[in-house]
C-alpha positions, 0 to 999 in steps of 0.5 A: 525479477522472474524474467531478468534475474531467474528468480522464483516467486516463492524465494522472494522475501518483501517488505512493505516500507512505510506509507499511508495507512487505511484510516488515514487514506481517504478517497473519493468514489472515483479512486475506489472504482478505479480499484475495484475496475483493476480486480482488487479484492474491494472487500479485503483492501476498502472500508467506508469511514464516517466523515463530516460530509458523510461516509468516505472509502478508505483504501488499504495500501499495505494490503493491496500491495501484500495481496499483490505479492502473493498472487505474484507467488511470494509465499505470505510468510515472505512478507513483512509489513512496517505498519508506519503510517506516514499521514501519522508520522509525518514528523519522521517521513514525508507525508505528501497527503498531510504536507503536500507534494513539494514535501520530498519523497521516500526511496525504497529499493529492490536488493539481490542477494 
């Protein structure tokens, strides 16, 4: 947006739309890894849940991404998080984790104003 558009960081406002939340997303030790080897903040965004065969990571999306933005110089004031879990609610979104892949997708976009 920077680059293309000459937008600044700090102008930028984002919304996290809805997605899978840290109870309901559940990964093995390999997603994990890959998160920690990318330089995420593990301790801020992965917390380990007890599960049947034993303790399972889960990964928050909602604030990797938000996390992201602010490095990226949007200002934390500038980000809202919808806070809908679509694992939760699949009735309402589409859930590939809870309904599969063929479930359809959710579109979001980026708007200038």
């Amino acid at each position: 947006m920077e680059n293309k558009y000459g937008c600044s960081a700090i102008d930028i406002k984002a919304i996290i739309a809805p997605g899978i939340s840290l109870d309901s997303f559940e990964v093995g030790d390999e997603v994990y890894q890959e998160f920690a080897n990318s330089g995420s903040a593990m301790e801020r965004i992965a917390k380990r849940y007890p599960a049947p065969q034993g303790e399972k990571w889960h990964i928050d999306l909602w604030e990797a991404n938000r996390l992201q933005l602010i490095e990226a110089g949007v200002k934390e004031e500038n980000i809202q998080v919808a806070g809908i879990c679509t694992y939760k609610c699949h009735n309402e979104f589409f859930s590939a984790r809870r309904l599969g892949i063929a479930s359809g997708r959710i579109f979001n976009g980026i708007m200038l104003i």
